[in-house]
C-alpha atoms as one frame of an Amber mdcrd trajectory, in Angstrom:
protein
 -11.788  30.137  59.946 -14.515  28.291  57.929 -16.922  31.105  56.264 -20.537
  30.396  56.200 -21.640  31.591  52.751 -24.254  33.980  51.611 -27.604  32.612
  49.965 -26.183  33.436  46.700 -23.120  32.290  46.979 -24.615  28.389  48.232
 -27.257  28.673  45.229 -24.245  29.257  43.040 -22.440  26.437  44.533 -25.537
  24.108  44.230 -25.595  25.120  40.373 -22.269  23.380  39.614 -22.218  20.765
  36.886 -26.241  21.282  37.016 -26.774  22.936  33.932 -23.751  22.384  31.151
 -23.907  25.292  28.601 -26.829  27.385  30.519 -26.310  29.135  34.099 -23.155
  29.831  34.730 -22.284  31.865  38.050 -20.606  34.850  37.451 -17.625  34.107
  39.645 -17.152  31.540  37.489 -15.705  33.730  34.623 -14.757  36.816  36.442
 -10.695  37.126  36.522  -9.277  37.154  40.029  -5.076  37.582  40.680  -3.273
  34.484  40.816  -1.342  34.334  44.526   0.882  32.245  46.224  -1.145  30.092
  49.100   1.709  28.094  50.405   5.297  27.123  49.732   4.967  25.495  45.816
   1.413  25.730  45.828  -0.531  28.470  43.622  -3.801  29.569  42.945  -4.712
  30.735  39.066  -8.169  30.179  38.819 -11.054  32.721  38.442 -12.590  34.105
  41.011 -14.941  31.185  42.355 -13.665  28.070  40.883 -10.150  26.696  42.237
  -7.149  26.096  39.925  -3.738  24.780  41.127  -0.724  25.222  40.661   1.832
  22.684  42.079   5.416  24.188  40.960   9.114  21.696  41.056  12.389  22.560
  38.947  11.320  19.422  36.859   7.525  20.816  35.566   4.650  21.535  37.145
   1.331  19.728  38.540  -2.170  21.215  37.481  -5.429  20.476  39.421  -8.507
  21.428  37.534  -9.175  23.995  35.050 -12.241  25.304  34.578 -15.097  26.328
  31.586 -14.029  25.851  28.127 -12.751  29.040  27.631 -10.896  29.707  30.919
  -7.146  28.803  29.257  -6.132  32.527  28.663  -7.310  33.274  32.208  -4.917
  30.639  33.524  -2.590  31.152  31.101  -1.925  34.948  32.579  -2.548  33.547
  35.868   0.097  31.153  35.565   2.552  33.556  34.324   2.299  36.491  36.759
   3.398  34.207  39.920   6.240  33.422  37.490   5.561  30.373  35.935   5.124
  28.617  32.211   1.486  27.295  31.017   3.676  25.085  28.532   6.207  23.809
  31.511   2.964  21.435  33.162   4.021  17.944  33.379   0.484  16.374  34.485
  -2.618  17.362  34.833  -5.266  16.441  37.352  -8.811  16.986  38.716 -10.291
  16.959  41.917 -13.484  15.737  40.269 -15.424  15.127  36.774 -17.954  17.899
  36.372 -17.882  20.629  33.645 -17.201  23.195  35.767 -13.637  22.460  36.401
 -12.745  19.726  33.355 -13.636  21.627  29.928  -9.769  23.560  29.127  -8.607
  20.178  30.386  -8.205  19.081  26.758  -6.882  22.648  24.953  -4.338  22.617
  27.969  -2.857  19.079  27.747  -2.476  19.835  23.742  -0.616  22.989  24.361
   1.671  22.007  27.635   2.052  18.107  26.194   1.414  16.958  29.592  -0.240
  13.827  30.763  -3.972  13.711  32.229  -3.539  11.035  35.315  -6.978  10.881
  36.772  -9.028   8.181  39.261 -10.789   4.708  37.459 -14.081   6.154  38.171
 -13.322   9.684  36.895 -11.304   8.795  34.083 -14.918   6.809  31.950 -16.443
  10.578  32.293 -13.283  12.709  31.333 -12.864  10.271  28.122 -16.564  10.500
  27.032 -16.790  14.500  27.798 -19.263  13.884  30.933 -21.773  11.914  29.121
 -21.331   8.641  31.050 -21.668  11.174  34.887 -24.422   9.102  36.278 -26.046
  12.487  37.445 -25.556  15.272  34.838 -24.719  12.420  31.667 -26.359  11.784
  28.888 -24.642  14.195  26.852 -21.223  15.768  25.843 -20.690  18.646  28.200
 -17.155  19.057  27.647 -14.367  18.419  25.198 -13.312  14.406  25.997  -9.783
  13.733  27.121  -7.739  10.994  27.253  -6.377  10.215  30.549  -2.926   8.649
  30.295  -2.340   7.299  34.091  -4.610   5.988  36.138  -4.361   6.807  40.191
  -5.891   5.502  43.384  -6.202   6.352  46.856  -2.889   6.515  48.595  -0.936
   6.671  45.249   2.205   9.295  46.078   2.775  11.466  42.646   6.336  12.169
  42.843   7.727  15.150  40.530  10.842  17.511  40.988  11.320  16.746  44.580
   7.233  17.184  45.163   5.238  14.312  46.848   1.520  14.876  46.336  -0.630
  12.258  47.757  -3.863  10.874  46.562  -6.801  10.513  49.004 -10.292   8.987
  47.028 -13.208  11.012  48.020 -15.735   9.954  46.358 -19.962  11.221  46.159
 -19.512  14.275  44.750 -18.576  12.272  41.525 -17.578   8.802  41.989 -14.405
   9.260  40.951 -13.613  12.569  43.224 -10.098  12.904  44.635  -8.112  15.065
  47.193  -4.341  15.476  47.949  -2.345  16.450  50.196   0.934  17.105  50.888
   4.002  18.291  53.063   5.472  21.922  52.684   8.566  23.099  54.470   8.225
  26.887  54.928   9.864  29.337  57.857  11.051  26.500  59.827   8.231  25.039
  60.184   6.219  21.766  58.181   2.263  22.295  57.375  -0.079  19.796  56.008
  -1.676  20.860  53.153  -4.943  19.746  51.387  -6.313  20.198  47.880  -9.695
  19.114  49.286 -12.953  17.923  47.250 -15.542  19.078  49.496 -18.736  16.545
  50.043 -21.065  18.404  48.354 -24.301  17.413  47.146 -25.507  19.006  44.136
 -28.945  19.731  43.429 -31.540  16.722  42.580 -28.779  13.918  43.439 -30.101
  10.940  45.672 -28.132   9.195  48.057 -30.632   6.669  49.568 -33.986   6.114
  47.678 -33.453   5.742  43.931 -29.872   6.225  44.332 -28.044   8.292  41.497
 -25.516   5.786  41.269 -25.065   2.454  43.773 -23.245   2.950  46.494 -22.995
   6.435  46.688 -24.308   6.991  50.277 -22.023   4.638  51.871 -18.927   6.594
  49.301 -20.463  10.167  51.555 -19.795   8.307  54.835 -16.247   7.093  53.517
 -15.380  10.534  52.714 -16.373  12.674  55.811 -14.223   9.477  57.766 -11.312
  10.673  55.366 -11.760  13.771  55.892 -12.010  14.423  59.238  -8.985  12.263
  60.037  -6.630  14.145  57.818  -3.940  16.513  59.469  -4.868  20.025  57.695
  -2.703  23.192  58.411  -4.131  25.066  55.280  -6.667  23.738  52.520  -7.930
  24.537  49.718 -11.091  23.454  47.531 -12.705  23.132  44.182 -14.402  26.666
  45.152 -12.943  29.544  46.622 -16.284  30.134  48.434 -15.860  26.696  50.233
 -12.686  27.770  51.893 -13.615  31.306  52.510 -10.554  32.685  49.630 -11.913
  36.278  49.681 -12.177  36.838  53.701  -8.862  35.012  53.755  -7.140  36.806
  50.691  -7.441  40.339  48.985  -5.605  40.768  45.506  -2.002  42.629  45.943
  -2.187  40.750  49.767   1.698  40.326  50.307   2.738  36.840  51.175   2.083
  35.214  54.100   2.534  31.750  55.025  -0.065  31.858  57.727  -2.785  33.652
  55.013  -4.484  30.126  54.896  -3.824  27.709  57.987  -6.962  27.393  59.055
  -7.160  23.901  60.851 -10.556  24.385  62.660 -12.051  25.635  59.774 -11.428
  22.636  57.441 -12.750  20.252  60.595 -16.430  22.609  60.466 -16.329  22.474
  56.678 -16.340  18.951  55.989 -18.686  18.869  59.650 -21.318  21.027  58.051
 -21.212  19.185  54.798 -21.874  15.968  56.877 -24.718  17.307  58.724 -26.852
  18.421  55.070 -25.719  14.605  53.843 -27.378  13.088  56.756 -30.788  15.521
  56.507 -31.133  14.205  53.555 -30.378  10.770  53.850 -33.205  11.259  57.216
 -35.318  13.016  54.857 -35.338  10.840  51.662 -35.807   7.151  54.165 -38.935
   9.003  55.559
């Protein structure tokens, strides 16, 4: 069930990539258990900012990491669901802001593993955010070279895992989700590693646009979206798909912990509905 969050919680949300090196949300830092969420997916982020762990016999897939310093936090994370930092085959992000890029770097030295990312997100990851047409100007994290390039319907194919990728671009132009089929119980679930539509704090989408084209990339993703087959989802922050009503730390597994179907559909919904206030308000 899709969460409504507190005042707080949406002003920390807002706050993402919007001041590199200054405010940073507590729940950004704070250490939170990594758990099992479905079949070979994991979660080993901190508290409010969603890590991934994709696990196959062959290596592992990692979606996002976090601030700069969030490695040993992973690290441990990683490692009590019974898995290697150093055994990650390829590294990915769901999109280019500080937040969830800046271990990208330490961790591809220490695991050796590739950084595959999308065209658009790949400019800011090599140039350490300063080409982001919203936040840029500046280094905000530690550049890294992306080895592979993706795109929108790509299948990444490791150990017997096919993880699919679906461009959703506004958040950053380059922002991706994936999805993917698990086999648990019996029984097959679609499962999305969703960027959520957000719209951070001083971006325009109609009237001075922050970049060109970025209203019409909105629109493409809430179409996406809303036609994907979701059983259980995840996103970039654990407040946008409501981890702590859903999960509580020593929680024994469940399979059914995180199909929420109906929630993902009034996630991406409400999302949609503050992208076209604004778009109303800024055309007034």
């Amino acid at each position: 069930m899709f969460v409504m969050r507190s005042t707080l919680a949406l002003t920390c949300l807002l706050l993402a990539a919007a001041a590199p090196l200054a405010a940073q949300p507590e729940g950004w830092t704070r250490p939170f258990p990594g758990h099992r969420v479905i079949g070979n997916l994991y979660a080993v982020g901190p508290y409010d900012l969603g890590v991934f762990l994709i696990t196959s016999p062959e290596g592992h897939i990692l979606i996002n990491t976090g601030l700069e310093n969030s490695t040993p936090l992973i690290r441990k994370n990683i490692e009590s669901v019974g898995f290697r930092l150093e055994d990650v085959k390829i590294l990915l992000t769901m999109q280019s802001h500080w937040d969830h890029t800046a271990a990208l770097a330490e961790i591809k030295e220490i695991a050796g593993a590739e950084m595959w990312a999308t065209a658009d997100d790949a400019r800011v990851l090599e140039d350490g955010g300063f080409s982001d047409p919203h936040f840029g100007g500046k280094e905000s994290f530690k550049p890294v070279k992306v080895d592979r390039i993706v795109a929108d319907g790509e299948v990444i194919e490791l150990g017997g895992t096919r993880l699919t990728v679906v461009e959703t671009p506004g958040h950053t132009e380059g922002s991706s989700s994936y999805v993917m089929k698990v086999r648990e119980g019996g029984r097959e679930y679609d499962v999305a590693i969703a960027n959520m539509a957000t719209i951070n704090r001083g971006k325009r989408l109609a009237v001075n646009p922050t970049y060109a084209g970025v209203a019409d990339d909105f629109a493409e993703t809430f179409r996406k979206q809303k036609a994907l087959p979701v059983d259980v989802w995840v996103a970039a922050h654990g407040g946008q798909y409501g981890l702590h009503e859903k999960y509580k730390p020593g929680q024994a597994y469940d399979p059914a912990t995180f199909v929420d179907p109906q929630g993902f559909r009034a996630a991406v919904e409400h999302y949609e509905k503050l992208y076209l206030e604004q778009l109303a308000a800024e055309r007034r």
